[in-house]
N, C-alpha and C positions, 0 to 999 in steps of 0.2 A: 053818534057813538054812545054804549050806551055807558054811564055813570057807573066805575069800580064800588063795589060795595065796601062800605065802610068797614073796617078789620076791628074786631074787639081785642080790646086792649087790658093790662089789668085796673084800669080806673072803674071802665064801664061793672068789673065782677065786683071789687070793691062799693063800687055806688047799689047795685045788684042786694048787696047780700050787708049790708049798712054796717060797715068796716073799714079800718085804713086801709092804704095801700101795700104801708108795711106788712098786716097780719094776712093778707091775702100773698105777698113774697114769700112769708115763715110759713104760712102751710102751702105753696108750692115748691118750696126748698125743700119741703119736710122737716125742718126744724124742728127739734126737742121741746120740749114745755109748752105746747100749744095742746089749747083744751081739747078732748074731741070733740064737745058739739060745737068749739068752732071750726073745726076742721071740716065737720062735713054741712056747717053752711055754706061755708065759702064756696067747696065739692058742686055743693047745689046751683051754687050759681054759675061756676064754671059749667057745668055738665047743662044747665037753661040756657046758658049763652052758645056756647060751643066756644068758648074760648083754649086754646092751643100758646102756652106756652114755650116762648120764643128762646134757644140755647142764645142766641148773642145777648138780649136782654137779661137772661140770668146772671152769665158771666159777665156783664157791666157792672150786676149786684152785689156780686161780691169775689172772690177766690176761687172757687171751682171754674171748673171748663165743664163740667157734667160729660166727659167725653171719659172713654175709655179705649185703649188701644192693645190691641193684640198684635203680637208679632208673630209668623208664619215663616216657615222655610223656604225660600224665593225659588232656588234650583227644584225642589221637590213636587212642591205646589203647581208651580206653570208646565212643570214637565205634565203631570197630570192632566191638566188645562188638554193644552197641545194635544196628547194623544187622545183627546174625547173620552177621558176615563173619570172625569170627574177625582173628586175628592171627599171621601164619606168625614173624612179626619173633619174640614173646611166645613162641611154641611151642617155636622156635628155640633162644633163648637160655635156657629154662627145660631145655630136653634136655639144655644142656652144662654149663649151669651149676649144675643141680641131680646130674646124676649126678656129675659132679666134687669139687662139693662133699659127697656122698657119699663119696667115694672114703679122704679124707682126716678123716673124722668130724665136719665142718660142716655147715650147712643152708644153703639159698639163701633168700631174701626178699626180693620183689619189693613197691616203693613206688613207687607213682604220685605224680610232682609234676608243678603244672601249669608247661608253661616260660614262660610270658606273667605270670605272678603275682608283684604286689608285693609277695608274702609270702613266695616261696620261701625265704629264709633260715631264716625263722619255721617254714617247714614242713621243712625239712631240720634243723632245730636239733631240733624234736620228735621226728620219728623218729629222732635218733641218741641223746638220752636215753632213747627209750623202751626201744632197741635195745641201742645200747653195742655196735655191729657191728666184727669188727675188721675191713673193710674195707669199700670202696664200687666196685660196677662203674656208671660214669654211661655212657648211650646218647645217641647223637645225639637232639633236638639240644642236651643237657644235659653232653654233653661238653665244652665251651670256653665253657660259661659259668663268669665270672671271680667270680661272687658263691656258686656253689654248691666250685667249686674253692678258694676263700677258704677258708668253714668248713671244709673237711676238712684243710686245710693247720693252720687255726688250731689242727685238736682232733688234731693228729698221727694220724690216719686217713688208713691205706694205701688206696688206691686206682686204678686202671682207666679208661681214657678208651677208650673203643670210640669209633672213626672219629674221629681225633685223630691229625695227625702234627707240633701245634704242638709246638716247646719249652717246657719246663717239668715244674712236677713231674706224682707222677704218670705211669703207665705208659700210655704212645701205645700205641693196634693198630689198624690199619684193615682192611678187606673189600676193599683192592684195587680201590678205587671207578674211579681212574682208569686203570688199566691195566684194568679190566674194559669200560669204553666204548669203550676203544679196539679190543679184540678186535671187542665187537659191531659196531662201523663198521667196521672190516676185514674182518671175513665178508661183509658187504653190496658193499665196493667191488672183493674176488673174484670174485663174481657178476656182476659189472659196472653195479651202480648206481652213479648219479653227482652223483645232488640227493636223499641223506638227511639227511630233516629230524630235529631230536631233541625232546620232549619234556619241560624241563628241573622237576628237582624244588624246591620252595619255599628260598627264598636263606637262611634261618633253619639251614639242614640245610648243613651245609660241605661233606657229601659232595656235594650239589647240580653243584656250584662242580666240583668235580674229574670230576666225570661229566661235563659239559660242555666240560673241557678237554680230555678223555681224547677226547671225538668231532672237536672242532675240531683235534687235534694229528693227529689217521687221518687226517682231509680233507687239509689241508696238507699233510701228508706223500708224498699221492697229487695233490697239484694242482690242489682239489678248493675249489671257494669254500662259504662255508658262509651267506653273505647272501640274507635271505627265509627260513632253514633252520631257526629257533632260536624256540622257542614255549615259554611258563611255565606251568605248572603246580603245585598243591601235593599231590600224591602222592593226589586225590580223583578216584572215578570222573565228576565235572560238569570241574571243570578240564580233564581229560587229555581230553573231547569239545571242548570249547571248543576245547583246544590244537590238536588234530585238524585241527577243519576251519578254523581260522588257516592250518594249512600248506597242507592238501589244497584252499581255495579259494584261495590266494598265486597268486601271477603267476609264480613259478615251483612249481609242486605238486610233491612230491616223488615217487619213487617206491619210497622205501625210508622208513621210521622210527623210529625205537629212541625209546622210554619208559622215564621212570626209574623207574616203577614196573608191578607187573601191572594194579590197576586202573586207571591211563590206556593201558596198552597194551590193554586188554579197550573202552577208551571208541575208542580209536583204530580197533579192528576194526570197531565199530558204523560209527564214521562214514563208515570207508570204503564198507563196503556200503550205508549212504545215500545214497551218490553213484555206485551200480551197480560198485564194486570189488572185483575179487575178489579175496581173498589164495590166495595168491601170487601169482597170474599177474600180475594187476594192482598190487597194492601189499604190499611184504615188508615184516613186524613182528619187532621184537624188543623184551625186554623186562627189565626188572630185576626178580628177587626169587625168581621159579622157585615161587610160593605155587601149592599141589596143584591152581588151578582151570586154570592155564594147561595143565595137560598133556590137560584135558578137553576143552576149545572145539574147533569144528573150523572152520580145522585148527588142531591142537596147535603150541602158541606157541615159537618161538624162544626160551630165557633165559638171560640171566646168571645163575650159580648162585654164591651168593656162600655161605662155612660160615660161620654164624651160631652156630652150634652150636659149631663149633672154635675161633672167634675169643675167645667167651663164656668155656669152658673153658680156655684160656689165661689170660686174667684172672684167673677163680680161682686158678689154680697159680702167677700172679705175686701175688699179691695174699697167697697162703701161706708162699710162701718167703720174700717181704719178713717179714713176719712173725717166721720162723724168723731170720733177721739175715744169710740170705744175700746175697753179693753178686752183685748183678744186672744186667744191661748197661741202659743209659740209652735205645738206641737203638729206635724203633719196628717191632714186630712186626707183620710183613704175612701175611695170610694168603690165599692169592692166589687169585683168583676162575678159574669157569669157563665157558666158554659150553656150555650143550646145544642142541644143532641141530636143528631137528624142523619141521612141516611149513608153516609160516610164512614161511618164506623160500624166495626162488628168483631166476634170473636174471631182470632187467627183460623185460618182454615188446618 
């Protein structure tokens, strides 16, 4: 059988790079006041050996777990799973938040809790013993809940509020939710629509709320009544059809309407065409999320393009630096959405 090869360890990089053991830890830790050309001796000898630094061994060394944890919506998330629809939200935030946590020698780990469960505590208590994360990124709509925010406050766990611009602890960052509605209902009333209905997302989700102001604050601003205009949905391709043809049969039907997500903007396109519409000429769609099917349909979907992936990776890096005991501004970090323009919109016919 043949002989396991020997595993480098940090003696052999220390011995390597003629150093203790300690300064070979501090600049794998990345510890402060470490010179840099010792830093990238040691680099050298790590990178000549191929030595790979071990998370249990770190966390033997000192306080950190070098782990970070994201919490995701359990009912939402697996529904996705399930129906083969994937999750661009999940893709997203695993891009930024896993490379980043890379970057700095942490891993990312993603937990599903359900947000309706009378046991959330009970399930956020378990995975932080099992864990010992030193930090938490929560996602809407587990951001401003006051009972998962408790525990982490209680157990001195840094943490990340995506789509949060409440005071309190905890670091706020939003996608720009309501300056992004507002763009898409301003593209629409350039074109010269004048009765854009909106599609709003389930009230549980706070960016909901601000995506609906960001549309009613465009209308007004242009003169523009929004009554008849305003239909609910919970971010499901059966809702966003429902929501549909609430507008498109209304007493006043619109001719423009923006969905807060892709699958009601995809249920919105059906509907219209079962009422003989054709997009654009007859009815312009826009949509939140930008997820890869909207660039397929024809015709290719107006969206909000929100970084999911940058907002995520900011977290991390706040979430490390707290860590580190630097001091960091209280105020919430926006990271500011985009619209892409494509063949779904046009002027009213």
């Amino acid at each position: 059988m043949a002989r396991r090869k020997q595993s480098v360890t940090i003696k052999h990089v220390a011995a390597d790079a003629g150093v203790s053991m300690q300064t070979v830890s501090r600049v794998i830790n990345k510890e402060p006041n470490v010179r840099r050309k010792m830093i990238e001796r040691v680099q050298q000898s790590i990178d000549k050996l191929g030595y790979v630094p071990s998370i249990a061994a770190q966390r033997l060394a000192g306080t950190r777990s070098y782990l970070i944890l994201a919490l995701n919506d359990r009912e939402r998330t697996i529904e996705g799973w399930r129906a083969r629809e994937g999750s661009d939200w999940v893709d997203q935030m695993l891009l930024g938040g896993m490379l980043t946590c890379a970057q700095h020698g942490y891993r990312l780990i993603v937990e599903l809790i359900d947000t309706h469960s009378d046991h959330i505590e009970r399930e956020l208590l378990a995975a932080i013993a099992a864990l010992q994360p030193d930090g938490v990124i929560l996602t809407p709509p587990h951001s401003e809940n006051p009972a998962i925010v408790g525990v982490l406050v209680a157990h001195g766990i840094s943490f990340a509020r995506i789509g949060s611009l409440r005071p309190g602890p905890g670091f706020a960052l939003t996608l720009d939710d309501e300056r992004a509605a507002r763009l898409a209902t301003e593209h629409l009333i350039e074109l010269g629509h004048r009765r854009i209905g909106f599609i709003a997302g389930p009230p549980g989700y706070e960016v909901s709320g601000w995506r609906v102001d960001g549309w009613r604050a465009a209308m007004e601003a242009s003169g523009l009544t929004t009554d008849g205009l305003l239909a609910a949905g919970d971010f499901t391709y059966a809702s966003g059809k429902a929501a549909a043809v609430q507008l498109l049969d209304g007493a006043r039907a619109p001719t423009a309407i923006v969905a807060s997500n892709d699958q009601m903007a995809l249920a919105a396109l059906e509907a219209g065409r079962g009422r003989g519409l054709a997009v654009p000429r007859d009815l312009s769609l826009i949509s939140f999320d930008d997820t890869p099917i909207v660039r397929f349909t024809h015709p290719p979907l107006t969206a909000v393009v929100q970084r999911i992936a940058e907002v995520t990776s900011r977290a991390v890096e706040l979430i490390i630096a707290d860590r580190t005991g630097k001091d960091l501004s209280t105020e919430p970090v926006v990271v500011p959405a985009e619209l892409a323009i494509r063949g779904s919109t046009a002027a009213p016919a």
